[in-house]
Structures are given as C-alpha cells and as structure tokens.
LUMLUMGU-873499 format. One record per residue (C-alpha): residue number from 0; chain; x, y, z. Coordinates in steps of 0.02 Angstrom, whole numbers, plus 32768, in hexadecimal, padded with zeros to 4 digits. Example, Ala and Ser with C-alpha at 12.3 -4.5 7.8 and 13.67 -1.06 7.14 Angstrom:
2
<r><resi>0</resi><chain>A</chain><xx>8267</xx><yy>7F1F</yy><zz>8186</zz></r>
<r><resi>1</resi><chain>A</chain><xx>82AC</xx><yy>7FCB</yy><zz>8165</zz></r>
This chain:
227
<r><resi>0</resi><chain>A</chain><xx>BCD0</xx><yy>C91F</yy><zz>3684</zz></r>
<r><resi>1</resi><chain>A</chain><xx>BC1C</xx><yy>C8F1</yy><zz>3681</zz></r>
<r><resi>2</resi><chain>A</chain><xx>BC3A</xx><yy>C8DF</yy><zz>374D</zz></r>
<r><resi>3</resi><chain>A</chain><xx>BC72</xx><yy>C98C</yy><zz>3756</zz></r>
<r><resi>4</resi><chain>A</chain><xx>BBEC</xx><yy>C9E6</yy><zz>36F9</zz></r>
<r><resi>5</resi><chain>A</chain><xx>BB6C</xx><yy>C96C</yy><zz>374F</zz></r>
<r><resi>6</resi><chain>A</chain><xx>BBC9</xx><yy>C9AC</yy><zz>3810</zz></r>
<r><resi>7</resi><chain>A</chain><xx>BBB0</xx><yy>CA65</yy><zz>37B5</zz></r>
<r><resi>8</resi><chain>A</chain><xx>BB00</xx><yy>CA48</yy><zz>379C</zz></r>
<r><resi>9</resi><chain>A</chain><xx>BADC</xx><yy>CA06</yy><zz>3830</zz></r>
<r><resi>10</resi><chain>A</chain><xx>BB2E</xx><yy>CA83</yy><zz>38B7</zz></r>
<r><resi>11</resi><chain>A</chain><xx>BB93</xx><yy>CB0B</yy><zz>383F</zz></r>
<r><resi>12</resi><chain>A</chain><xx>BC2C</xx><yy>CAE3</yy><zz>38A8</zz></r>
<r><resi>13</resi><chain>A</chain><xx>BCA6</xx><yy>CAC7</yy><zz>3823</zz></r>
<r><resi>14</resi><chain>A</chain><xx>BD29</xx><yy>CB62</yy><zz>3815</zz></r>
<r><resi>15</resi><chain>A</chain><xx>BD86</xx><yy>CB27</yy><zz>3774</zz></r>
<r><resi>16</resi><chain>A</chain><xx>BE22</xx><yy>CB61</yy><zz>3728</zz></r>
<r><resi>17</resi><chain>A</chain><xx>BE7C</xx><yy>CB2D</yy><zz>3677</zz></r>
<r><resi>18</resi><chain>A</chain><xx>BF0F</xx><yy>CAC0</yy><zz>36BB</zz></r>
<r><resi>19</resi><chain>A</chain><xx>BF25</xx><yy>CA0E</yy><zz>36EC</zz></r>
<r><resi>20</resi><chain>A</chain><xx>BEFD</xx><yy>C9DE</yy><zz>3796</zz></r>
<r><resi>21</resi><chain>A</chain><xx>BFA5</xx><yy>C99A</yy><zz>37BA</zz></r>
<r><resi>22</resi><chain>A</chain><xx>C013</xx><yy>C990</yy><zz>3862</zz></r>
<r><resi>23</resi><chain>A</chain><xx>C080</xx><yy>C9E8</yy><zz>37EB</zz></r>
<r><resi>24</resi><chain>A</chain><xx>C00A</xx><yy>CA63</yy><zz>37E0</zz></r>
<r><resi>25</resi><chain>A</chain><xx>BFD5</xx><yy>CA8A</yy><zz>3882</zz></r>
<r><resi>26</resi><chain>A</chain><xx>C01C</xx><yy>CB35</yy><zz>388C</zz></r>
<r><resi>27</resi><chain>A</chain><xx>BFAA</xx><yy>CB6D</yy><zz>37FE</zz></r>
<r><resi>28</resi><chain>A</chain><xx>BF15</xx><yy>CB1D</yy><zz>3856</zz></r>
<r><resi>29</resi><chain>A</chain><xx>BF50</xx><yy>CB87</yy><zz>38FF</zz></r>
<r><resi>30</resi><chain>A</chain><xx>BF64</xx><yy>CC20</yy><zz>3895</zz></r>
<r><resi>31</resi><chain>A</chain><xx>BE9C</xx><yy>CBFB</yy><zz>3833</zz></r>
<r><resi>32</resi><chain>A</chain><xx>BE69</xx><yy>CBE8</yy><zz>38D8</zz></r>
<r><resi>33</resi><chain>A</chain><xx>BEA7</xx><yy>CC91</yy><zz>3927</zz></r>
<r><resi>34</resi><chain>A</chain><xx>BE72</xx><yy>CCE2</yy><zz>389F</zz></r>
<r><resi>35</resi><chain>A</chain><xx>BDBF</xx><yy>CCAA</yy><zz>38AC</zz></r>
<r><resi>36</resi><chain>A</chain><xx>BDCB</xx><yy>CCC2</yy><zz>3963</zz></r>
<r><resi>37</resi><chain>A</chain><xx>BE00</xx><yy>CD86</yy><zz>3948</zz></r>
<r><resi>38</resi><chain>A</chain><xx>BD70</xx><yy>CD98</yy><zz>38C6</zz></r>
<r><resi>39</resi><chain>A</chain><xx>BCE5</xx><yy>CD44</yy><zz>392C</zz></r>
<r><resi>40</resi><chain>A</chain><xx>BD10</xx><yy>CD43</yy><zz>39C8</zz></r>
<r><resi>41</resi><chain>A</chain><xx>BD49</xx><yy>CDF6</yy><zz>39F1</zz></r>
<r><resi>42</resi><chain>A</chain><xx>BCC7</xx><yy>CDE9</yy><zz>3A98</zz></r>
<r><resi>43</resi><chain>A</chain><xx>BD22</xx><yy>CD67</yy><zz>3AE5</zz></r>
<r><resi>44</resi><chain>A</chain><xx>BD7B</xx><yy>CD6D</yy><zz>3B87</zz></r>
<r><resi>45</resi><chain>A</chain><xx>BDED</xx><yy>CCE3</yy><zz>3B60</zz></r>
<r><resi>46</resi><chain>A</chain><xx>BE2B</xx><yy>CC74</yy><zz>3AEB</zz></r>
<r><resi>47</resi><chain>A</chain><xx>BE3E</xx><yy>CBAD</yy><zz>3B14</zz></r>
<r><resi>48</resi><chain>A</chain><xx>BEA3</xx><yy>CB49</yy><zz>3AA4</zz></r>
<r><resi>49</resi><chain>A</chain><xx>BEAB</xx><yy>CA8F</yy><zz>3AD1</zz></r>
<r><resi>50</resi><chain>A</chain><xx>BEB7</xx><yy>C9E0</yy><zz>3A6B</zz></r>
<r><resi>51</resi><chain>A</chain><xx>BE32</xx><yy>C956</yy><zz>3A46</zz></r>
<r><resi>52</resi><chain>A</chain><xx>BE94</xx><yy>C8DC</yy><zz>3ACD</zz></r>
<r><resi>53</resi><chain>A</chain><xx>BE88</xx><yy>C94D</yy><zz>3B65</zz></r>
<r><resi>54</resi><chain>A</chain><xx>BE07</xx><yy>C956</yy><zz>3BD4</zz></r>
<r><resi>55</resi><chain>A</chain><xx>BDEA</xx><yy>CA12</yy><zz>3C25</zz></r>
<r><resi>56</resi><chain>A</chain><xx>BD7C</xx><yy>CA34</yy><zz>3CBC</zz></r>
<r><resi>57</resi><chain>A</chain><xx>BD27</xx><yy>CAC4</yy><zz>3C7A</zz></r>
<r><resi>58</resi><chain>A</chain><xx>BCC7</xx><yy>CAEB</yy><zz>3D22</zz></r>
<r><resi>59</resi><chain>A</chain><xx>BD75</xx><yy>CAF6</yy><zz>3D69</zz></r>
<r><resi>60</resi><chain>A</chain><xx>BDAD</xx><yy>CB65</yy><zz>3CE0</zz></r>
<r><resi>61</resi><chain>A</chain><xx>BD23</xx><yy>CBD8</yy><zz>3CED</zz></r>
<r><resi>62</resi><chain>A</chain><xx>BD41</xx><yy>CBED</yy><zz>3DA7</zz></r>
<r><resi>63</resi><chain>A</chain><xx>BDFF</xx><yy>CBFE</yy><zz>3D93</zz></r>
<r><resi>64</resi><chain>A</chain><xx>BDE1</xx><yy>CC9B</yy><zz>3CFD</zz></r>
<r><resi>65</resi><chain>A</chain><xx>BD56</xx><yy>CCE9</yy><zz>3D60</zz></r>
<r><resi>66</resi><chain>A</chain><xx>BDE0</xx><yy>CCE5</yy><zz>3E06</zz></r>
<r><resi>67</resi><chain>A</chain><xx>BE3D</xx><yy>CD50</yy><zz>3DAC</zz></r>
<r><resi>68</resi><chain>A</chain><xx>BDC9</xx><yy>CDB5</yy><zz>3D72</zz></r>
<r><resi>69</resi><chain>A</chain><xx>BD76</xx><yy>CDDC</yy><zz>3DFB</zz></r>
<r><resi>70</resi><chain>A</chain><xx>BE16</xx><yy>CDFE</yy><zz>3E60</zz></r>
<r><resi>71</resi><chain>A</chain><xx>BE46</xx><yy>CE7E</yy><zz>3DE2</zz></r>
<r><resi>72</resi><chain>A</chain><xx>BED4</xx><yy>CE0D</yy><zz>3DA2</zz></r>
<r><resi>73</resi><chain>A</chain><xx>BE96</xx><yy>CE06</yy><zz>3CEB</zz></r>
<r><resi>74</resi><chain>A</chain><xx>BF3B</xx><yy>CE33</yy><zz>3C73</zz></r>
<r><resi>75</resi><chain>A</chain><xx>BF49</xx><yy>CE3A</yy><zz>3BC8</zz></r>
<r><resi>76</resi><chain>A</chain><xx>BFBB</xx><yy>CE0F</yy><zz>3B4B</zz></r>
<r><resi>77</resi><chain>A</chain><xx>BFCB</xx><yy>CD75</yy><zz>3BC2</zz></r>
<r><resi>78</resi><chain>A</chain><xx>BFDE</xx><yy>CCB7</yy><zz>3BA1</zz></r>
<r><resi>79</resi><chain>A</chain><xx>BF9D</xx><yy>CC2A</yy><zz>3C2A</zz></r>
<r><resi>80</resi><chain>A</chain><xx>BFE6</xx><yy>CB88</yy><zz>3C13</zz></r>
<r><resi>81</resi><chain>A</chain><xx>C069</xx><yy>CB0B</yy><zz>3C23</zz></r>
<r><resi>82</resi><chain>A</chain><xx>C114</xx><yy>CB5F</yy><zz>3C01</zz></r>
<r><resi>83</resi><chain>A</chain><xx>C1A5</xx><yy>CB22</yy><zz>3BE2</zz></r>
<r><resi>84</resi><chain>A</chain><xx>C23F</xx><yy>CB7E</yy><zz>3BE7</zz></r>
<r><resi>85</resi><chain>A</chain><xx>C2F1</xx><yy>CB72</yy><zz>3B89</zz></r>
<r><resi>86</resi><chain>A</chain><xx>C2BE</xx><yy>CAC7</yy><zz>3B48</zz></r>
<r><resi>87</resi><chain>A</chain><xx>C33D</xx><yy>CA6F</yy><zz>3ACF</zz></r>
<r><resi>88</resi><chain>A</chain><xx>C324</xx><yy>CA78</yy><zz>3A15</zz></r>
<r><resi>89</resi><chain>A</chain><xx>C2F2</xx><yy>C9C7</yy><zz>39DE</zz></r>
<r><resi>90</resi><chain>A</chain><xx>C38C</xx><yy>C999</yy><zz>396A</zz></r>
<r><resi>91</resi><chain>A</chain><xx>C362</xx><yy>C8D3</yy><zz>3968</zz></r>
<r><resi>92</resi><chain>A</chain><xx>C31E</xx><yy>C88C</yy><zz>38CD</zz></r>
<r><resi>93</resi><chain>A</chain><xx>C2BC</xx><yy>C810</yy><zz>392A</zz></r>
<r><resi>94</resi><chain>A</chain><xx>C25E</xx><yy>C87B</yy><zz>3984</zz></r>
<r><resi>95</resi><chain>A</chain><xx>C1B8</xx><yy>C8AD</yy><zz>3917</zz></r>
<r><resi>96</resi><chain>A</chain><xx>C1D4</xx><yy>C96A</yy><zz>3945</zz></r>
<r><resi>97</resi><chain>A</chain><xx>C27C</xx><yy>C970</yy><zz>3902</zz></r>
<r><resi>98</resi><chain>A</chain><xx>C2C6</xx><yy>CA10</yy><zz>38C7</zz></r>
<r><resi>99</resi><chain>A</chain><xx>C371</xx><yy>CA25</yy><zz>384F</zz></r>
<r><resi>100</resi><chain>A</chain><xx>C3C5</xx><yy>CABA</yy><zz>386D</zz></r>
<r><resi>101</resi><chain>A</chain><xx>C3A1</xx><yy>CB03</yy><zz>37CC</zz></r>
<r><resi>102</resi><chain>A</chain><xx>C2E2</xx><yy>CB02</yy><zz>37FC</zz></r>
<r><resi>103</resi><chain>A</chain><xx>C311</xx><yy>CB57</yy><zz>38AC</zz></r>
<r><resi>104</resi><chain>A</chain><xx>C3CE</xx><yy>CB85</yy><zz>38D1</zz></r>
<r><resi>105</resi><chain>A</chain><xx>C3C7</xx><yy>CBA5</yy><zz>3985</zz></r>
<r><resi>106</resi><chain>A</chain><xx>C3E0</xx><yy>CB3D</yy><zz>39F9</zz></r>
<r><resi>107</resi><chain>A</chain><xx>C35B</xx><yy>CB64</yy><zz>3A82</zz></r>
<r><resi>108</resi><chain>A</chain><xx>C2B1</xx><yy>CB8C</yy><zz>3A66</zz></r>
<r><resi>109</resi><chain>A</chain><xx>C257</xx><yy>CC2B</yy><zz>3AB7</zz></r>
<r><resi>110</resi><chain>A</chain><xx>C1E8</xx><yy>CBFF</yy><zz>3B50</zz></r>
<r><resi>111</resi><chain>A</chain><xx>C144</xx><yy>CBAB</yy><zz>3AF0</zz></r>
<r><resi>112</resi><chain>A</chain><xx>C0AC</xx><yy>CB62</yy><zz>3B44</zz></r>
<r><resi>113</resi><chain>A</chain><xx>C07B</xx><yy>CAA8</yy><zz>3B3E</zz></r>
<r><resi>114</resi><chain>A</chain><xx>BFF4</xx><yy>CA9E</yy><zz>3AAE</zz></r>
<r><resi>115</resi><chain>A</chain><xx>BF8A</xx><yy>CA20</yy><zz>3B04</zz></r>
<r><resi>116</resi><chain>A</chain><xx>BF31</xx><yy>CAC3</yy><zz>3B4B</zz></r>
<r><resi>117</resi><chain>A</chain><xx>BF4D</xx><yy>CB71</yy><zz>3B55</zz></r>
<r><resi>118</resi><chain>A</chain><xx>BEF0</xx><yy>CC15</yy><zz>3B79</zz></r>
<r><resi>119</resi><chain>A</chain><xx>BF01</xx><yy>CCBB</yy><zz>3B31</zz></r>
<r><resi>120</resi><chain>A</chain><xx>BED2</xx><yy>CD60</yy><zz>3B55</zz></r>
<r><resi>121</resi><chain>A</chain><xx>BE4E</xx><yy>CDB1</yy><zz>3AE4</zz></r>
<r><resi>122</resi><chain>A</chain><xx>BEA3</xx><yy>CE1E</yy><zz>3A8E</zz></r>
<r><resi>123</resi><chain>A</chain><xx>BF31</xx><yy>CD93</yy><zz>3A5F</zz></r>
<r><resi>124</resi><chain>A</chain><xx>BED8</xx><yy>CD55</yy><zz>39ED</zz></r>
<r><resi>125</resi><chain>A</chain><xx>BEEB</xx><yy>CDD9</yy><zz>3971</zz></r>
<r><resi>126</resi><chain>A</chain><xx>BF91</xx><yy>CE11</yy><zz>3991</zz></r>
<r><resi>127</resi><chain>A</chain><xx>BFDF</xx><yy>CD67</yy><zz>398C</zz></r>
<r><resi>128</resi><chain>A</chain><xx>BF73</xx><yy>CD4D</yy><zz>38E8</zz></r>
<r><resi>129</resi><chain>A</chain><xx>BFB5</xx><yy>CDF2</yy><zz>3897</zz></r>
<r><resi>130</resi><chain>A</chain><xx>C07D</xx><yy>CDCF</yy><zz>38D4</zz></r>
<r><resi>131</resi><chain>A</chain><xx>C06B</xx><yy>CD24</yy><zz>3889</zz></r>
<r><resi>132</resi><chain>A</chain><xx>C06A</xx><yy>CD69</yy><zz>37DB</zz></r>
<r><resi>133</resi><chain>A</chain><xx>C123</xx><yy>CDA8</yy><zz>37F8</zz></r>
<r><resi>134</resi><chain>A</chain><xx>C15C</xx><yy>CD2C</yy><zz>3872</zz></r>
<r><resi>135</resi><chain>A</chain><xx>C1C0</xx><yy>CCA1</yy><zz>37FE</zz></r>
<r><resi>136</resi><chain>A</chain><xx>C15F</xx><yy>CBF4</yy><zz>37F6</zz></r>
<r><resi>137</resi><chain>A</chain><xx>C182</xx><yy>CB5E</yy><zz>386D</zz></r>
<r><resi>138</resi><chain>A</chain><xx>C118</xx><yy>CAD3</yy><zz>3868</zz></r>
<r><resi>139</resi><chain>A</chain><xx>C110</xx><yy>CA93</yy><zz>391A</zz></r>
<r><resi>140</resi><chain>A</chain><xx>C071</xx><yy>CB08</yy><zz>3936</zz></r>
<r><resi>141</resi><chain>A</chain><xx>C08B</xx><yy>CB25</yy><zz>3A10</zz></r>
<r><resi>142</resi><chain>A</chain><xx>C143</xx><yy>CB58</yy><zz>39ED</zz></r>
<r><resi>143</resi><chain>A</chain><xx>C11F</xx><yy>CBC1</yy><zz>396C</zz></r>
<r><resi>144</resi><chain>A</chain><xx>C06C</xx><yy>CC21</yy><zz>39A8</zz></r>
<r><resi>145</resi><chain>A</chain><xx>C0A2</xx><yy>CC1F</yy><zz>3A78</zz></r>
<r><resi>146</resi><chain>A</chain><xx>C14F</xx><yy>CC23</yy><zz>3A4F</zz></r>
<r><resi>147</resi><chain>A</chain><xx>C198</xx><yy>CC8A</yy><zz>39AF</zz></r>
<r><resi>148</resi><chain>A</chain><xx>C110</xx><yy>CCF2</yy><zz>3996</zz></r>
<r><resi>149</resi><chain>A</chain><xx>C0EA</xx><yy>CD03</yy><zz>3A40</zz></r>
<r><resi>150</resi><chain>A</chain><xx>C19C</xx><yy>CD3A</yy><zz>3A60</zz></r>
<r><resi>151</resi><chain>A</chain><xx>C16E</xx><yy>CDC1</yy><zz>39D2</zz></r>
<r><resi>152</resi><chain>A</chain><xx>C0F9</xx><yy>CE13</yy><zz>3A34</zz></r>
<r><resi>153</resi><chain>A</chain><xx>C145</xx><yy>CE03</yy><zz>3ADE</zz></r>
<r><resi>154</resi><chain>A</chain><xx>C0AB</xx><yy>CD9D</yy><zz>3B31</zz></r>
<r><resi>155</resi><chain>A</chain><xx>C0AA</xx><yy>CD86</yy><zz>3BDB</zz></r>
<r><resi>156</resi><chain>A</chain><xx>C0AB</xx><yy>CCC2</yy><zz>3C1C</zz></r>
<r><resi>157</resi><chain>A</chain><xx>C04B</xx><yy>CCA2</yy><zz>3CB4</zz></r>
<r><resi>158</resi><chain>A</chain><xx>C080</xx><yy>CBD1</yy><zz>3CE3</zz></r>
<r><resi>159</resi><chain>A</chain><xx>BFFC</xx><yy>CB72</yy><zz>3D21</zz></r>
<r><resi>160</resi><chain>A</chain><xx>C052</xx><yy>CADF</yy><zz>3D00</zz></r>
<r><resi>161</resi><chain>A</chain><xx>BFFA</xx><yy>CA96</yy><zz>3DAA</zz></r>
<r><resi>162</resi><chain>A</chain><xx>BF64</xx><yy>CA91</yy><zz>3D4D</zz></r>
<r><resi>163</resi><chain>A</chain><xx>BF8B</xx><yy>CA0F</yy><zz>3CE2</zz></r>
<r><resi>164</resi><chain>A</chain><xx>BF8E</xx><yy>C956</yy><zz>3CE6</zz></r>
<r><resi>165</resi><chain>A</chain><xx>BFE9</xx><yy>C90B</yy><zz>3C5E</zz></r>
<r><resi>166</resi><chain>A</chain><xx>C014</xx><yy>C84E</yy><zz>3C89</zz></r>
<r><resi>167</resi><chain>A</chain><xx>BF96</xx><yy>C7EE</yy><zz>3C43</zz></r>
<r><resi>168</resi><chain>A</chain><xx>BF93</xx><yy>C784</yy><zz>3CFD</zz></r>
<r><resi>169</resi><chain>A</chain><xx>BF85</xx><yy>C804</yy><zz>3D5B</zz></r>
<r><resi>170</resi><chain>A</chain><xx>BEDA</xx><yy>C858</yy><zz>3D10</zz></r>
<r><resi>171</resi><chain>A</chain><xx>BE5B</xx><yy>C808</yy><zz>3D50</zz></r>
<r><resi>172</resi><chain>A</chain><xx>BE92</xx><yy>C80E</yy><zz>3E0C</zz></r>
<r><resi>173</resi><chain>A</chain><xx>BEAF</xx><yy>C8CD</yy><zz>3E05</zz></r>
<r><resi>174</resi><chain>A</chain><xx>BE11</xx><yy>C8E9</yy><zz>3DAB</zz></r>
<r><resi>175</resi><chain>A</chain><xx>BDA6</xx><yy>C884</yy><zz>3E24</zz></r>
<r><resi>176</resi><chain>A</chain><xx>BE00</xx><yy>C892</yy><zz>3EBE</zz></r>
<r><resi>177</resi><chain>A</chain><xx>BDAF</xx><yy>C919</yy><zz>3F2F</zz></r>
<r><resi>178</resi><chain>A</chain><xx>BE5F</xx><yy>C95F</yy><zz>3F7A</zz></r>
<r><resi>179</resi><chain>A</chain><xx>BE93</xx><yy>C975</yy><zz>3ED6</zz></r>
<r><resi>180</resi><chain>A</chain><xx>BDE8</xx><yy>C992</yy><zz>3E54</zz></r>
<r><resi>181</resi><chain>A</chain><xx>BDEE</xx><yy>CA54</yy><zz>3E7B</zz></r>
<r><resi>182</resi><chain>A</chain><xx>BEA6</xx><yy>CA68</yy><zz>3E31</zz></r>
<r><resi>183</resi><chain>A</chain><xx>BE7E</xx><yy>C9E9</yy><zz>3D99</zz></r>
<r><resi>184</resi><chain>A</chain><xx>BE5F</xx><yy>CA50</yy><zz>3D02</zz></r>
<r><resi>185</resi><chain>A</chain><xx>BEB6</xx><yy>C9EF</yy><zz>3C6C</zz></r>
<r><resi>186</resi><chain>A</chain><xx>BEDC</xx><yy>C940</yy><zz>3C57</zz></r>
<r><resi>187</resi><chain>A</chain><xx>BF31</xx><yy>C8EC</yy><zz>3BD1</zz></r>
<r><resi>188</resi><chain>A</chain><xx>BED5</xx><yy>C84A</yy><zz>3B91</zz></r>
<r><resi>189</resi><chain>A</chain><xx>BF19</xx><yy>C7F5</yy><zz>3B0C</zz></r>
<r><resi>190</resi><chain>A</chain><xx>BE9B</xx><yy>C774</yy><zz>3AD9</zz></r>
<r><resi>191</resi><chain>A</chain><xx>BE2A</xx><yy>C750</yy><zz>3B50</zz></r>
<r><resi>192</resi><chain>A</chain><xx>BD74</xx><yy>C78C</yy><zz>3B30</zz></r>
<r><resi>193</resi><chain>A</chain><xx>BD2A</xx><yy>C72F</yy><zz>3BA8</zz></r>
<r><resi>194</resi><chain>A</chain><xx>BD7E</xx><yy>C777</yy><zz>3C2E</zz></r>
<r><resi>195</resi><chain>A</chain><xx>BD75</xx><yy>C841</yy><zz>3BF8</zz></r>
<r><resi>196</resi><chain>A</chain><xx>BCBF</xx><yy>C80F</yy><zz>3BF7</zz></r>
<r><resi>197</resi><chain>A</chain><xx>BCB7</xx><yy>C7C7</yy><zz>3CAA</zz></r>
<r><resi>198</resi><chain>A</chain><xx>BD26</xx><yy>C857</yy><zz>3CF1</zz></r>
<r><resi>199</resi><chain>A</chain><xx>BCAD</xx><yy>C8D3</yy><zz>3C77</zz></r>
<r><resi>200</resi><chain>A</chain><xx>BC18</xx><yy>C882</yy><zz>3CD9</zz></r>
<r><resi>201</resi><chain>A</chain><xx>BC6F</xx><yy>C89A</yy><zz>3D9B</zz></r>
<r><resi>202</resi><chain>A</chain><xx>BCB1</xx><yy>C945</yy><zz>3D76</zz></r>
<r><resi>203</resi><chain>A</chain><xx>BBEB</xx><yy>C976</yy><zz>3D36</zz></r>
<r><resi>204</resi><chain>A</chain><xx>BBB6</xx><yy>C922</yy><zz>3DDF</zz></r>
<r><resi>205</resi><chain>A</chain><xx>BC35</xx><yy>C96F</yy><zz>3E38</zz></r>
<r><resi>206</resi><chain>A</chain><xx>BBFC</xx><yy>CA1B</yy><zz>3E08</zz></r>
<r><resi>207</resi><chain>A</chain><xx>BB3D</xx><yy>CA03</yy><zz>3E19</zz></r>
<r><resi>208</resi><chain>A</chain><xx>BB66</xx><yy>C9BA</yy><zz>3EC4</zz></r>
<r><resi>209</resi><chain>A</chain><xx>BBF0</xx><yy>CA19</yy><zz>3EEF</zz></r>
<r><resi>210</resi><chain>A</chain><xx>BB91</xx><yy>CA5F</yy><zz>3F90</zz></r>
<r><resi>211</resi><chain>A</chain><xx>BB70</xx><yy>C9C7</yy><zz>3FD4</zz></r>
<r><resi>212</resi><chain>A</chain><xx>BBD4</xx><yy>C960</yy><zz>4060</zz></r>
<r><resi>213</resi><chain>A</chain><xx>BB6C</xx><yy>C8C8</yy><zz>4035</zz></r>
<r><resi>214</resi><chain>A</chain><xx>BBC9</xx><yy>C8B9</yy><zz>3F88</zz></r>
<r><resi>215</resi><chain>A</chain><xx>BC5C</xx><yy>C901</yy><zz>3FB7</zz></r>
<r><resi>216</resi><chain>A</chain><xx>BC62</xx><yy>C85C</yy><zz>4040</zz></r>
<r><resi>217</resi><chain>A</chain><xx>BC2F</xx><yy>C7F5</yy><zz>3F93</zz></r>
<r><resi>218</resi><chain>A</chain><xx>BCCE</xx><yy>C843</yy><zz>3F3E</zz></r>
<r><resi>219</resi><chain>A</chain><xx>BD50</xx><yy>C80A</yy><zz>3FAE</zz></r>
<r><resi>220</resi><chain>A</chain><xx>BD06</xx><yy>C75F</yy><zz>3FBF</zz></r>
<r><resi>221</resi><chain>A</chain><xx>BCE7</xx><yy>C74F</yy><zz>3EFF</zz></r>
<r><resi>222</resi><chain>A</chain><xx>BDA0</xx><yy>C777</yy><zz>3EE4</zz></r>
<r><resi>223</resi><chain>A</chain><xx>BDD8</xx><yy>C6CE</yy><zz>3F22</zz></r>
<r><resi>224</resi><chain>A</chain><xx>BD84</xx><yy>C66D</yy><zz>3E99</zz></r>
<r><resi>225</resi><chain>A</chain><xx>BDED</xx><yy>C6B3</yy><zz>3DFB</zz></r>
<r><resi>226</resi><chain>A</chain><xx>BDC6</xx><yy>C66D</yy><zz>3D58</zz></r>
C-alpha cells in the first residue's frame, strides 16, 4: 500500500476504487474505468482500451483515427476492434474462462471485441457506463462491456481485426518489417520486455525517419537479423 500512495504522490495517476483487483473482478475495474473516463474525459475523441502485454503503435493509431476523421467517416456509438462473432460459450471446466449455465444460459455469446485492445467512440463511454448499472453482471469484463452491454445499446462494430498481431512469433517481424510496419498497430507480447522495448525503439525511429529512403534501405536489411 505504501507503493501505491508513494506512485500517487509521485504522478497522481492512481484512479482507485473499493474492490479487489482480481481477474475475477475485472468487469468492475472496466466499469471504474468508464466511469472515470465519462467524468474526465468528456473532450476526448476516442477511447483506447488495451492490456499491459500488448504493444500498440500509437503513431499508427493516430494516423488511422485522424483517416477517418478527416474523410468524414467519424461514427458514433461505434466500437473498433477485434470481433468475434457467434463464438461458443466456454462450457469446459478446464478452461480458466469457464462459464456454467446457471452463470450464462445461452449458448452463444453476442459479437464482443477481443480485450487485448479496443476503441470506442466518445460518447460510449458514458452510455455503456450508465447501461451497465442494469445490464446483469458477468465477470469476463470484454464479453460483458463489448458484448452484453454493448448489445444493450446496439453499438456498431467496425473489425479491424487486420490490425492486430496476436502470435507471440509473429510480432516482431510485422512490427519491424517495412511491407508490413504501416498495418502493425497491436501486438500481443506475453513476456518479453526486452523485445517490446527494441520494437518500441524501431517504431520511434521509424517515425522520426519515416521520410527518409536511407532508413527505410536500413529497415529491410535490419529485418534479417531477428532477435
């Protein structure tokens, strides 16, 4: 606790809420967060959501948003992510995100984004907050906020599923290869700090340099030495 208040202190970046910070409890994290979001945030464009073992290319995300923008193609009451669609209920026990049927009868769920990373619309934030108060509990957070309570208020799911890299082997090629660094936005990385720092470092270079053929020559030659 000492940590904490010491982390407060230091950068007042701790948004705390009275529960235990649980995977169990997830969901009510999601739903803290939203609501801080909705309080605090209002002058936001968008909303990223993403977890502590992804790498995102922010540059890349930036340019992606301001696309749309700029085309006229901003929507709201619109989710960008992952989605999957009329995915099984997880009835095995060994499985960690196992579900009986008293805690969720049916036997589908509703199309729900991949929680590694999702982005909302502005004005989600508050109404997913607010239909979360009526919207019965269940604990696996991304089914539950992109999924059942998204359903609720009839979001719209745009799939960028292209945009992710989520095979642990495969991230560090796609983030550092130059055919494919402009359509690597989120990676999953389990463990490896070593390596979100070395791809963090080429995709920093890769924007300050991004107008030059010099580097761009570098790139493609620097790809053949993988860690």
């Amino acid at each position: 606790m000492q940590a904490v208040k010491f982390e407060n202190d230091l950068y007042q970046d701790i948004v705390q809420e009275d529960f235990l910070d649980s995977y169990r409890n997830l969901t009510h994290k999601a739903v803290m967060a939203l609501k801080w979001i909705s309080t605090y945030c209002s002058q936001a464009s968008y909303i990223l959501k993403t977890d502590d073992d992804m790498i995102v290319n922010t540059f890349m995300l930036l340019k992606h948003l301001k696309f749309r923008d700029s085309y006229q193609m901003k929507q709201n009451n619109s989710i960008f992510c992952r989605v999957y669609e009329s995915m099984d209920v997880f009835r095995d026990k060994n499985i960690k995100w196992y579900l009986s049927e008293k805690e969720y009868p049916p036997k589908k769920f509703p199309p729900f984004c991949s929680g590694s990373a999702f982005i909302l619309t502005n004005d989600l934030a508050k109404t997913i907050y607010n239909t979360s108060l009526y919207v019965p509990f269940l604990w696996i957070d991304d089914i539950y906020i992109t999924g059942l309570v998204a359903q609720a208020v009839n979001v719209t799911f745009n799939q960028i599923k292209y945009l992710y890299t989520m095979n642990d082997e495969l991230v560090y090629v796609r983030f550092t290869a130059l055919q494919s660094f402009y359509t690597a936005m989120f990676g999953h990385l389990s463990n490896s700090l070593s390596i979100k720092r070395k791809i963090w470092r080429h995709i920093l270079t890769m924007h300050t340099h991004r107008n030059s053929e010099q580097y761009k020559a570098m790139a493609l030659d620097g790809n053949k030495n993988r860690p």
